[in-house]
PALO-801250 format. One record per atom (N, C-alpha, C, O): x, y, z; residue number from 1. Coordinates in steps of 0.05 Angstrom, whole numbers, m for minus. Layout:
SITE/east/north/up/num
SITE/X/Y/Z/NUM
...
% end
This chain:
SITE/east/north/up/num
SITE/m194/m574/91/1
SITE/m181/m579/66/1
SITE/m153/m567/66/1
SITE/m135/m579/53/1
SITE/m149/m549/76/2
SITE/m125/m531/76/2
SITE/m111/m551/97/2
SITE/m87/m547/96/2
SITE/m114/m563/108/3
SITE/m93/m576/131/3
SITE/m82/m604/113/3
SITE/m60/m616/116/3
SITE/m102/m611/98/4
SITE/m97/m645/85/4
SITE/m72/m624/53/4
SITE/m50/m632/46/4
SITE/m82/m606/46/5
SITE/m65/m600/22/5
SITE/m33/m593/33/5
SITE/m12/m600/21/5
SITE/m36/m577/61/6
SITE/m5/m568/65/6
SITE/5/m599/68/6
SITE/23/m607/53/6
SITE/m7/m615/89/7
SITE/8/m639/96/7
SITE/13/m650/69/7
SITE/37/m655/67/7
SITE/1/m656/49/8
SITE/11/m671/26/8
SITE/29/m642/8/8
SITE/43/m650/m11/8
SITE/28/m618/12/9
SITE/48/m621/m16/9
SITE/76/m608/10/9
SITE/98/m605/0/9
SITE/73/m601/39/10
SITE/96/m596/43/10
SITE/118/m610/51/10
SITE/114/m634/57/10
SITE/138/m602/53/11
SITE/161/m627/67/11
SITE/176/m614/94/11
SITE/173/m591/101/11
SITE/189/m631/106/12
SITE/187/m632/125/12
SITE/230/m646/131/12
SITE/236/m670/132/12
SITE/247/m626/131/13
SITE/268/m642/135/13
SITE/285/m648/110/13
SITE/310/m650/110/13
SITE/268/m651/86/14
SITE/273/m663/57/14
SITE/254/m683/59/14
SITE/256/m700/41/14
SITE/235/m688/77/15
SITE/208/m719/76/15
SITE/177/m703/69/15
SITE/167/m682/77/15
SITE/170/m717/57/16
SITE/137/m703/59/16
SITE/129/m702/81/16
SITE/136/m718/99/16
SITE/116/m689/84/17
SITE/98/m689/117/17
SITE/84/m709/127/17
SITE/77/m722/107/17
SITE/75/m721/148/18
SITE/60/m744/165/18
SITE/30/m729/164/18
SITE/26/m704/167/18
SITE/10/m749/159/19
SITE/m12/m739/157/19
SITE/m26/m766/165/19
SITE/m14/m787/167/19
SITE/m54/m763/170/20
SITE/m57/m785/184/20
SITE/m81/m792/166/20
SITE/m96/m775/155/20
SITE/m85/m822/165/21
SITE/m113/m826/154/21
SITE/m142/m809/151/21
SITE/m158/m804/133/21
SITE/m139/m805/177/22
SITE/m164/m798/192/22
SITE/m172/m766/180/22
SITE/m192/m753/185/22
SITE/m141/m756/158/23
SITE/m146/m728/152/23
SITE/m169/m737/123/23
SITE/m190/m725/119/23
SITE/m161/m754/112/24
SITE/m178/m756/83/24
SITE/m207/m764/94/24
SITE/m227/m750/88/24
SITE/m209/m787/112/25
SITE/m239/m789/119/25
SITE/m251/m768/129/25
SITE/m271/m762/117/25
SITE/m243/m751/152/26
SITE/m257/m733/165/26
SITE/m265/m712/130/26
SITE/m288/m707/123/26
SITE/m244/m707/118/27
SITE/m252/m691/88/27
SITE/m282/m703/70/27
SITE/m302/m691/62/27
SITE/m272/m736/67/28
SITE/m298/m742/56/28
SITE/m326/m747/69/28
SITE/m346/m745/55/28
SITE/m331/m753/104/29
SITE/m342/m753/113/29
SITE/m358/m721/112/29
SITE/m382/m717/111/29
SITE/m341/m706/113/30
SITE/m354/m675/108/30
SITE/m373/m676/90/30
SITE/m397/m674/94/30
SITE/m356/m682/61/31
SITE/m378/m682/33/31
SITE/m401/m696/45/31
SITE/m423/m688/42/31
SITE/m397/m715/58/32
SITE/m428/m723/59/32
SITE/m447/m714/81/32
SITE/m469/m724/85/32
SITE/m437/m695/95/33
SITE/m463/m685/111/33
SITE/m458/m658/104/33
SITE/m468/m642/119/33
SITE/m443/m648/83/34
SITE/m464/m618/64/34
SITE/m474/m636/48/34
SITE/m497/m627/45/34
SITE/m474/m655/35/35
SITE/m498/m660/14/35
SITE/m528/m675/29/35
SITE/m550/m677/18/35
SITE/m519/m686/62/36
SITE/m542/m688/66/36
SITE/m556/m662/86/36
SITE/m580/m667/90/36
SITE/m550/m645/93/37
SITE/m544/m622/99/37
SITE/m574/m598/86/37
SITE/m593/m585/95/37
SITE/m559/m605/55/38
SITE/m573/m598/35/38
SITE/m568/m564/31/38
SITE/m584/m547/24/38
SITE/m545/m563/38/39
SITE/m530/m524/46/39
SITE/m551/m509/16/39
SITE/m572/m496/16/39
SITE/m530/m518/m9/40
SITE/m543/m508/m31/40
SITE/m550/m481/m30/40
SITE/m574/m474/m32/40
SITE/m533/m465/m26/41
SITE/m540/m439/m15/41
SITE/m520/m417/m44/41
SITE/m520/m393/m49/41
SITE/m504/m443/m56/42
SITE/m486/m420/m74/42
SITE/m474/m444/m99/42
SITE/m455/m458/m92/42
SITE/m481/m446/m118/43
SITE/m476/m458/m141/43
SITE/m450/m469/m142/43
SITE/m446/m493/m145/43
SITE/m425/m444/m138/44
SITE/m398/m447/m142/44
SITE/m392/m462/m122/44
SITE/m377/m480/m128/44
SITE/m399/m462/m92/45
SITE/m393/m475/m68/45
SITE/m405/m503/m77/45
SITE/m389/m522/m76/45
SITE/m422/m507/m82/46
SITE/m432/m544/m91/46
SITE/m415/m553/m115/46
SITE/m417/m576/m122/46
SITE/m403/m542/m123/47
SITE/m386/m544/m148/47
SITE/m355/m555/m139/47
SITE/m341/m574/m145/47
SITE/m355/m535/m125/48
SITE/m326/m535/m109/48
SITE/m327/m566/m85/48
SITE/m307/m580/m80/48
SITE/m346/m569/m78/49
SITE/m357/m586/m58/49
SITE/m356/m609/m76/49
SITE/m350/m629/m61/49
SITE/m358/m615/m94/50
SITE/m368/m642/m113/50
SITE/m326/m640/m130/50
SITE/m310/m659/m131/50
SITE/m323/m619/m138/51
SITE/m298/m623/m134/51
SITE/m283/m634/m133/51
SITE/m273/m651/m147/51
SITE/m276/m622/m101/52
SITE/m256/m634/m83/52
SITE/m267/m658/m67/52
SITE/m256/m659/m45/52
SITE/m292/m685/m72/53
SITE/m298/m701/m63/53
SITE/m288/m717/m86/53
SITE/m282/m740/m80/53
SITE/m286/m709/m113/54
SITE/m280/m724/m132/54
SITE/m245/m733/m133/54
SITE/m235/m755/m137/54
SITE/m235/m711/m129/55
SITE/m209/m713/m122/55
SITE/m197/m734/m97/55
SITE/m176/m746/m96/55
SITE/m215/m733/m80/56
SITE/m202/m755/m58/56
SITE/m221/m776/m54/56
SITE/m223/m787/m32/56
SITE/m240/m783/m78/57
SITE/m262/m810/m80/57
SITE/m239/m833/m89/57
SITE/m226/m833/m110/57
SITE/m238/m848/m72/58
SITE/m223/m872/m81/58
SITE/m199/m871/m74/58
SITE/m187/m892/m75/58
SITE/m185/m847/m65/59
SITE/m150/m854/m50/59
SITE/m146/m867/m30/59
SITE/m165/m871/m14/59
SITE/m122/m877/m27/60
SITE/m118/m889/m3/60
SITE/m98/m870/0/60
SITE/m86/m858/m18/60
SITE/m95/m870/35/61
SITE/m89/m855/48/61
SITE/m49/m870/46/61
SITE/m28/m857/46/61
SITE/m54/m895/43/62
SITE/m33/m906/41/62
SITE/m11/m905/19/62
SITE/13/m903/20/62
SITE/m29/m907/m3/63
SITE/m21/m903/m36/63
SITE/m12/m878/m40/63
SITE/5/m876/m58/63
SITE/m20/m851/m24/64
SITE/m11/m826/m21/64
SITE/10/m824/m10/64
SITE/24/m804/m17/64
SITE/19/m845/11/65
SITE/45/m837/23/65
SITE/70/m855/6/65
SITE/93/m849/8/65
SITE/63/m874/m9/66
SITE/74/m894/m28/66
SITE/83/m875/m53/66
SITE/105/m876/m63/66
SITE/63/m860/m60/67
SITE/68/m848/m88/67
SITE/64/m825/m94/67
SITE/43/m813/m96/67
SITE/99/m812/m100/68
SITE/102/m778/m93/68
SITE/77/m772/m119/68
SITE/64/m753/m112/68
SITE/72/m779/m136/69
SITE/64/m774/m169/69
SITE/33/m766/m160/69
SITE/23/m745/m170/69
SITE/22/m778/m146/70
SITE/1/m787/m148/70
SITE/m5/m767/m111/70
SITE/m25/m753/m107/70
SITE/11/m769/m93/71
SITE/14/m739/m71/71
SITE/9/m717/m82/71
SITE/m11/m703/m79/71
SITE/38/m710/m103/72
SITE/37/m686/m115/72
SITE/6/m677/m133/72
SITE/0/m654/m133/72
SITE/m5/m691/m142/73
SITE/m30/m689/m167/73
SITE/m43/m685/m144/73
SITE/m38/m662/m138/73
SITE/m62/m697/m121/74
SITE/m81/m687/m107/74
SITE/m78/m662/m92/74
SITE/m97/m647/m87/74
SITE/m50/m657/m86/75
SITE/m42/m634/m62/75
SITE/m48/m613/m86/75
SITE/m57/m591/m79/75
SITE/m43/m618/m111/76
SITE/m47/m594/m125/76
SITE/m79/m583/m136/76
SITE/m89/m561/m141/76
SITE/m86/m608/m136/77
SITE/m119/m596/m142/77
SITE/m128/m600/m119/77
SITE/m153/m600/m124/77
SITE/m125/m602/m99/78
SITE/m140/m588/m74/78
SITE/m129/m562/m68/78
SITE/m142/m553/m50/78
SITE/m112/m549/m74/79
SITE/m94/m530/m76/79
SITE/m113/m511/m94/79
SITE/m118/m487/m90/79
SITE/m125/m527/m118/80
SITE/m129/m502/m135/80
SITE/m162/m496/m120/80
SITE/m173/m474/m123/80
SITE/m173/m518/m104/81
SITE/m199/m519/m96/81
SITE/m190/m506/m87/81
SITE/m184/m486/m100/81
SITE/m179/m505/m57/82
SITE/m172/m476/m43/82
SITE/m179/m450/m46/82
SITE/m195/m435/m34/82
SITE/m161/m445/m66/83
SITE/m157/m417/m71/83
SITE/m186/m404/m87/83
SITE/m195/m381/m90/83
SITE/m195/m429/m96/84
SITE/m223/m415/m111/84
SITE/m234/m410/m85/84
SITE/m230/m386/m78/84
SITE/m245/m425/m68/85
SITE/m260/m425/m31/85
SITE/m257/m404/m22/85
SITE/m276/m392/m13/85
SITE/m229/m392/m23/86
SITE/m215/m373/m5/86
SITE/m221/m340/m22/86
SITE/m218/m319/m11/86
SITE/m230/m343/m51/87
SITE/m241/m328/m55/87
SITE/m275/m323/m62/87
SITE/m285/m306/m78/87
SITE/m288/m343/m44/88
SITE/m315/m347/m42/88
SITE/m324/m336/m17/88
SITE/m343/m322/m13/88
SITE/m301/m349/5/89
SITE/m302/m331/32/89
SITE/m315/m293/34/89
SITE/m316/m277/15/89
SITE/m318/m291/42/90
SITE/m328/m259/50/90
SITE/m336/m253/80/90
SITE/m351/m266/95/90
SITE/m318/m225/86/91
SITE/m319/m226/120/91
SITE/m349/m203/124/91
SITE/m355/m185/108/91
SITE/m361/m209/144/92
SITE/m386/m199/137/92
SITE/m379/m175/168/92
SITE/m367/m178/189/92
SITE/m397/m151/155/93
SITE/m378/m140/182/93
SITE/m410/m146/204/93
SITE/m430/m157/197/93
SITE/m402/m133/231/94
SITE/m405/m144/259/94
SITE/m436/m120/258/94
SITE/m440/m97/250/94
SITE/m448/m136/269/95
SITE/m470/m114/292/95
SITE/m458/m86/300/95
SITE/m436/m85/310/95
SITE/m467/m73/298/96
SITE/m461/m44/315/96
SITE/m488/m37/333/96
SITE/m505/m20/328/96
SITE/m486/m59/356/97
SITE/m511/m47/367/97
SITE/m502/m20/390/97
SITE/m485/m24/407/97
SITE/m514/0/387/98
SITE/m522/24/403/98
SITE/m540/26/429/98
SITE/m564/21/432/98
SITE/m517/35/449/99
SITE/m534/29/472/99
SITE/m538/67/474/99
SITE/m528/84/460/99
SITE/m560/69/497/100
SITE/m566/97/504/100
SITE/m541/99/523/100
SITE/m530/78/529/100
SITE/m530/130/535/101
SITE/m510/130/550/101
SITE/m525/126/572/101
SITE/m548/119/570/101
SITE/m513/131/596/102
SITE/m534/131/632/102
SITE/m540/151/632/102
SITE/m527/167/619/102
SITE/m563/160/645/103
SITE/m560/189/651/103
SITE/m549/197/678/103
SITE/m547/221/683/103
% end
């Protein structure tokens, strides 16, 4: 999601950025294998997940590069999905497994 939001809201030269079809399908194709998946592991994440599927249900990849109005409005609410995600994230710390020394 973070790669489809920079490409649509940044620019590039004074041009919006080149982004390729294949970035919105691979996005919606996701939604559909966490919902068949069946993760459901955290309320706010299925929330967030239903979301940002709502937000890019029905764009064309084409109509995005046609119409700054309508670029700008998705890059921003995937933008705001983001930053909710990014504070859903949590780094979990590592194993400390303990070995005996040699003798």
């Amino acid at each position: 999601m973070s790669h489809l939001t920079e490409r649509l809201a940044g620019n590039e030269d004074g041009k919006p950025k080149v982004f390729r079809d294949s970035a919105i399908q691979n996005l919606s194709e996701f939604f559909g294998r966490f919902r068949q998946l069946n993760v459901r592991s955290n309320e706010q994440l299925d929330a967030l997940v239903d979301d940002a599927s709502r937000i890019v249900r029905g764009v064309n990849p084409q109509t995005l590069r046609d119409n700054a109005g309508l670029r700008q409005q998705v890059a921003t609410e995937l933008s705001r999905v983001q930053s909710v995600l990014d504070g859903l994230l949590v780094d979990r710390p590592r194993r400390n497994i303990l070995r005996r020394a040699k003798s």
